[in-house]
KOLKOL-959595 format. One record per residue (C-alpha): x, y, z. Coordinates in pm, whole numbers. Each point is the difference from the previous one (the first is absolute). Layout:
residues N
+--------+--------+--------+
!      u !      v !      w !
+--------+--------+--------+
!      X !      Y !      Z !
...
+--------+--------+--------+
//
This chain:
residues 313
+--------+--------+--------+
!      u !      v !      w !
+--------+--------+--------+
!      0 !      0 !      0 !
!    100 !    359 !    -30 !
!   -141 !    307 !     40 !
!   -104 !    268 !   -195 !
!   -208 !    368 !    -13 !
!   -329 !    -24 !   -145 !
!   -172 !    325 !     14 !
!    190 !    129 !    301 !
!    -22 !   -333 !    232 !
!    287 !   -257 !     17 !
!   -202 !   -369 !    -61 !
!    181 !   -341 !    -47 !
!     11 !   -176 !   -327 !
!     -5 !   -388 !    -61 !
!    198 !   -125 !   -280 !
!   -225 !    -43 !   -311 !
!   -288 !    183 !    161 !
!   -222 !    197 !   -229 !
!    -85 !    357 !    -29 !
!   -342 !     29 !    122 !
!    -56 !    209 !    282 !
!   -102 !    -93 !    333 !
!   -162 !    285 !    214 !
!      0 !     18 !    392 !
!   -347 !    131 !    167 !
!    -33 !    329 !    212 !
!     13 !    359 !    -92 !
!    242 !    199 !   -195 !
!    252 !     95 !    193 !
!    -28 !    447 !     53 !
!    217 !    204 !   -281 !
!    343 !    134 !     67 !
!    -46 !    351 !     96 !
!    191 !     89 !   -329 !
!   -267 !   -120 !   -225 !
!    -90 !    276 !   -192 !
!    -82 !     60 !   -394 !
!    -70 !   -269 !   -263 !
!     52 !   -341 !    105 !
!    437 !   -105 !    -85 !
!     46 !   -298 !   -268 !
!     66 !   -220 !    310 !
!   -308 !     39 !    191 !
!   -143 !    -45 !   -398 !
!    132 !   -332 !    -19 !
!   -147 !   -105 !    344 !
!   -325 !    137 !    -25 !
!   -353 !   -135 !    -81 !
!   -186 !     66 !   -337 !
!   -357 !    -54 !    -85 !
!   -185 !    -36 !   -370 !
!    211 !   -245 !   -137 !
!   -172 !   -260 !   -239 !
!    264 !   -253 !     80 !
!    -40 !     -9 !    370 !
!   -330 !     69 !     59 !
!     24 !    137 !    249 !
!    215 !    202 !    242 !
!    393 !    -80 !      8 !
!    285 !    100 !    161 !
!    324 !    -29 !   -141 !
!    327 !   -148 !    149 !
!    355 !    206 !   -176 !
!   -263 !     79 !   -244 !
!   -168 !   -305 !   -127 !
!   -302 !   -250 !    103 !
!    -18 !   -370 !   -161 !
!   -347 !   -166 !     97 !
!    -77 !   -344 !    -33 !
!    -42 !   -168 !   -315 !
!   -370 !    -36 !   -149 !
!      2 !   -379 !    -19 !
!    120 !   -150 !    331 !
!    322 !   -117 !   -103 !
!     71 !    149 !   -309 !
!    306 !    241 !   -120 !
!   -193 !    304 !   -125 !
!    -58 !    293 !    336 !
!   -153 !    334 !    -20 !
!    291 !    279 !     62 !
!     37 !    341 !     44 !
!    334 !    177 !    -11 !
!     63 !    361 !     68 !
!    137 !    120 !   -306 !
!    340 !    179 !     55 !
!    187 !    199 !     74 !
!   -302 !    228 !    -82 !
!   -173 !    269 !    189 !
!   -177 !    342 !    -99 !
!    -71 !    285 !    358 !
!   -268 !    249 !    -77 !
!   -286 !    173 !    202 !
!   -242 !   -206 !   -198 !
!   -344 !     56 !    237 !
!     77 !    398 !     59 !
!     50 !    -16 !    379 !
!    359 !    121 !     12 !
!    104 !   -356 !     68 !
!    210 !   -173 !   -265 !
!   -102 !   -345 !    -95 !
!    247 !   -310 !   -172 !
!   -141 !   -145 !   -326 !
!    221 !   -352 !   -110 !
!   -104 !   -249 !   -234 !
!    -79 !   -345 !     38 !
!      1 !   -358 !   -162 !
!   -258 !   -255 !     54 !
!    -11 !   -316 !   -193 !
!   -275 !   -290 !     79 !
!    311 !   -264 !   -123 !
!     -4 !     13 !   -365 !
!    127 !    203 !   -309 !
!   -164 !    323 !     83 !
!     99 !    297 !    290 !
!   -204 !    262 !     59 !
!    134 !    354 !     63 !
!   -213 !    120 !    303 !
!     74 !    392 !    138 !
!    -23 !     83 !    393 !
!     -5 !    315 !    164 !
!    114 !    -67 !    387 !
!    -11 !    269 !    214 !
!     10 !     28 !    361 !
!   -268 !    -75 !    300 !
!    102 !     90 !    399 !
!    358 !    -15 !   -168 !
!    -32 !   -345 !   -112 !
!    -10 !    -71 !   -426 !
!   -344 !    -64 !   -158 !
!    -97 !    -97 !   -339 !
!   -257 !    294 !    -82 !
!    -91 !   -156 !   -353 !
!    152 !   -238 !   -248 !
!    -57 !    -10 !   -387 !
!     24 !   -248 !   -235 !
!    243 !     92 !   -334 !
!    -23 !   -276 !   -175 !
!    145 !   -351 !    -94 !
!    350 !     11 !   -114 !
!      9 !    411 !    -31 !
!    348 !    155 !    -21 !
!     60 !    331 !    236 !
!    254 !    205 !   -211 !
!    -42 !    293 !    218 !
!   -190 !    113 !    262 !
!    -48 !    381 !    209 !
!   -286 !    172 !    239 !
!   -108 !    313 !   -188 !
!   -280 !    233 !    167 !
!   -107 !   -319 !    200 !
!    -35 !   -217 !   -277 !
!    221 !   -339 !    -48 !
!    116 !      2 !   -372 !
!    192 !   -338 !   -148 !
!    110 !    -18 !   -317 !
!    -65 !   -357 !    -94 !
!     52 !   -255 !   -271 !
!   -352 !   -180 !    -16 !
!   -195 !   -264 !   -209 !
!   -134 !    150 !   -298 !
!   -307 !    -66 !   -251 !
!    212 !   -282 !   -188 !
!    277 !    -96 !    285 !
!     47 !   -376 !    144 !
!     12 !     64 !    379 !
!    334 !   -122 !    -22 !
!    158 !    257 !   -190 !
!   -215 !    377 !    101 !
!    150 !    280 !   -267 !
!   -235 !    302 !     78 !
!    142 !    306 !    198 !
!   -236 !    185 !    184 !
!    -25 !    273 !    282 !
!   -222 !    -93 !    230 !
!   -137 !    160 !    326 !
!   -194 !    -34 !    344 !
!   -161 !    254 !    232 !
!    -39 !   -125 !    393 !
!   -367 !     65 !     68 !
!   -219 !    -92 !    346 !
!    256 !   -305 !     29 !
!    -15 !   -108 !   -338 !
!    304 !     17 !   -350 !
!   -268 !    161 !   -287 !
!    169 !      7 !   -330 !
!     -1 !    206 !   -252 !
!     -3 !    -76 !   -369 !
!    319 !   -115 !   -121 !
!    191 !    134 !   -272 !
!    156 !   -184 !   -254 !
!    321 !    132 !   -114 !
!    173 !   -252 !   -265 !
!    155 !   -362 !      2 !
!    308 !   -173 !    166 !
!    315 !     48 !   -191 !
!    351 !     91 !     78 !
!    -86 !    344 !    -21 !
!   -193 !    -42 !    338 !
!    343 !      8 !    189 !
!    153 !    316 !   -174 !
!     22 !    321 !    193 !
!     89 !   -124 !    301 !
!    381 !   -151 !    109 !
!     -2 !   -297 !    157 !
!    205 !   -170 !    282 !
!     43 !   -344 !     13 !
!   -105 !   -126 !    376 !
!     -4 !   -348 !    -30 !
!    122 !   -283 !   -225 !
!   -291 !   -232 !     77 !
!   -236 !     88 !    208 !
!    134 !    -53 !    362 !
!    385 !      8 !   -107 !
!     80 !    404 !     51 !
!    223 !    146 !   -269 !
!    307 !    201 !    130 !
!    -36 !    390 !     72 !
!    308 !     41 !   -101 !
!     90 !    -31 !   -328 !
!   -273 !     94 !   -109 !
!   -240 !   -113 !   -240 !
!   -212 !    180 !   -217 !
!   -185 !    -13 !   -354 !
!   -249 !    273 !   -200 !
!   -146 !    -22 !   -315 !
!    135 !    250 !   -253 !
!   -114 !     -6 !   -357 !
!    -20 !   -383 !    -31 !
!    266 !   -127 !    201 !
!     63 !    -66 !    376 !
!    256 !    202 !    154 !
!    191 !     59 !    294 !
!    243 !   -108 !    241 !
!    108 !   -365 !    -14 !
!    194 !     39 !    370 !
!    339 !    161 !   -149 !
!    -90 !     18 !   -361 !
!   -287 !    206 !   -200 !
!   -135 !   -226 !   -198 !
!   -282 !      8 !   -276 !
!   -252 !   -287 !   -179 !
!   -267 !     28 !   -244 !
!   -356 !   -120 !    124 !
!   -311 !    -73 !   -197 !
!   -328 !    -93 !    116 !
!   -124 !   -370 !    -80 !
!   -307 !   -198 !   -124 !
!   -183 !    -36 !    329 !
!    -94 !    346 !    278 !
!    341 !    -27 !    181 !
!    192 !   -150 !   -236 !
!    358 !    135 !    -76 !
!    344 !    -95 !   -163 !
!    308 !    184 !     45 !
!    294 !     16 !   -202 !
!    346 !    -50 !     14 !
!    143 !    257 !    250 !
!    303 !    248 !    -43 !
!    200 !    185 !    306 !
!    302 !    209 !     40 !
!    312 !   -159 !    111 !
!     82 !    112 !    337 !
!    159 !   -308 !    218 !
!    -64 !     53 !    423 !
!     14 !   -203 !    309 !
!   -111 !   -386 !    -44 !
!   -280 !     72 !    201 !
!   -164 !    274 !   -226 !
!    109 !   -227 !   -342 !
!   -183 !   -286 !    171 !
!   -341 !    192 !     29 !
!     63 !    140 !   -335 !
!     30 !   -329 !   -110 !
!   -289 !   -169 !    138 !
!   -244 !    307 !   -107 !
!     95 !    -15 !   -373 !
!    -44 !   -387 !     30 !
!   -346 !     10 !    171 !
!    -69 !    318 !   -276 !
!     92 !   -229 !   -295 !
!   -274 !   -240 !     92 !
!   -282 !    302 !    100 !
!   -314 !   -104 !   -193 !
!   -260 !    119 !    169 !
!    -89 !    294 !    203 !
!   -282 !     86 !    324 !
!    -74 !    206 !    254 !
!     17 !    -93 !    355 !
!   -178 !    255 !    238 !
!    181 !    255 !   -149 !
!    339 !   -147 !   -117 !
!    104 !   -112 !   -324 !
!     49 !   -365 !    -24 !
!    212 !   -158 !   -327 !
!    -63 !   -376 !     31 !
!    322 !   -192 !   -180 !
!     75 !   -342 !   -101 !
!    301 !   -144 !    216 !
!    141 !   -331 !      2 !
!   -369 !   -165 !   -148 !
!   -127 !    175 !    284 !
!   -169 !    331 !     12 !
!     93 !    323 !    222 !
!   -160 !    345 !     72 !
!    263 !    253 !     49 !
!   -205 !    321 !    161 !
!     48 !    350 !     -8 !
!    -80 !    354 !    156 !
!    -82 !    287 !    -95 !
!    270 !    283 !     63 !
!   -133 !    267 !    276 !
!    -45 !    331 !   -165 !
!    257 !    255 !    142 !
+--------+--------+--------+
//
């Protein structure tokens, strides 16, 4: 056994336990004394959400996921719901001078689909509450996402008319207005399809490899798209590759890359060289809450290297 932190408590873990979460009666305990503004993206990840399809019902997450138990006694396939992350809007969404956390989350009933659900949490005698909860969509991409005037916006890749669910190439803006308790909507507006093009005017910095495996902060990392090609900084070299959409929403090649010829420390030529590897094999592109996602083929496997958007100065 061992022990570890699950939403502020140290519990004991049996080998080849599973991840559902067990609960312990009484009260909440009272809030620190320093609990003040919109709930933090660690009291998020602990806290318990309500109009989920998934679940249904109430569910309270453990390091920011619930697994419940499978629909045939016995059987693989479990009902989920993972906060998506790292994700999280602040914004005085109800008007009372109190900010309130919006985050995104993922429920899936233990098949092929995921549905994009959007909470507002705010806060109750200091502790987090889940004011209202939305449902996006199945399989809907977040490529951005702000709090304007008290209004959520995300700009999302979506199912269109003729999509396959599997493959969603419509960009839209979309946005919600928290009223009496309840997400209303607004009509959505359709602003083009999924190509490369979706990524340009924006520089990107590559976070993470895979998802999980954090890519260095130093060298870094980053690509744009300028006039057809992906550029950037390969980790000591700038480097450049054409790029052309494919057949499918998504769906990208790139060509073969060219860099300057600047040699530095093995360190920096060894992310160089794993980045132009993984870049070689890009062919197909997402969002993920907000970040850019190139999936790549690697060793008959597949990868999803994932990027950020550079802070504005």
């Amino acid at each position: 056994m061992k022990p570890i932190i699950v939403c502020g408590l140290a519990v004991l873990v049996l080998a080849g336990a599973g991840n559902r979460q067990a609960h312990a009666g009484g009260a909440a305990p009272p809030p620190p004394a320093s609990a003040r503004g919109a709930p933090t993206l660690e009291e998020l990840r602990c806290a318990t959400y309500q109009g989920i399809e998934e679940a249904g019902g109430p569910v309270t997450l453990s390091a920011g996921q619930w697994t419940g138990p499978p629909a045939v006694e016995g059987g693989a396939a479990a009902p989920s719901v993972v906060l998506v992350g790292p994700f999280r809007l602040t914004g005085d969404l109800e008007g009372d001078g109190t900010e309130e956390a919006v985050v995104l989350l993922a429920g899936s009933a233990g098949g092929s689909g995921e549905n994009l659900y959007l909470a507002v949490v705010g806060r109750r005698k200091g502790h987090p509450r889940n004011v209202a909860t939305a449902l996006v969509g199945d399989r809907v991409q977040v490529r951005d996402a702000r709090v304007e005037a008290r209004r959520i916006i995300l700009d999302v890749v979506q199912a269109g008319p003729n999509d396959a669910m599997c493959c969603p190439g419509e960009l839209a803006t979309r946005g919600w207005t928290l009223e009496s308790g309840r997400l209303k909507e607004a009509a959505p507006k359709i602003t083009g399809r999924l190509s490369p093009e979706a990524m340009g005017g924006v520089e990107w910095v590559l976070r993470e490899w895979d998802p999980g495996e954090a890519a260095p902060a130093e060298p870094e990392v980053t690509l744009r798209l300028d006039a057809g090609n992906l550029a950037g900084s390969a980790g000591c070299n700038r480097y450049f590759a054409p790029v052309k959409a494919g057949a499918t929403p998504g769906a990208l090649s790139v060509g073969l890359a060219g860099s300057t010829r600047m040699m530095c420390p093995e360190a920096e030529m060894s992310v160089e060289t794993r980045f132009l590897q993984q870049l070689a094999g890009a062919d197909q592109m997402r969002f993920v809450a907000g970040r850019l996602g190139l999936g790549y083929r690697r060793d008959g496997g597949r990868g999803l290297m994932l990027f950020e958007r550079r802070a504005k100065p």
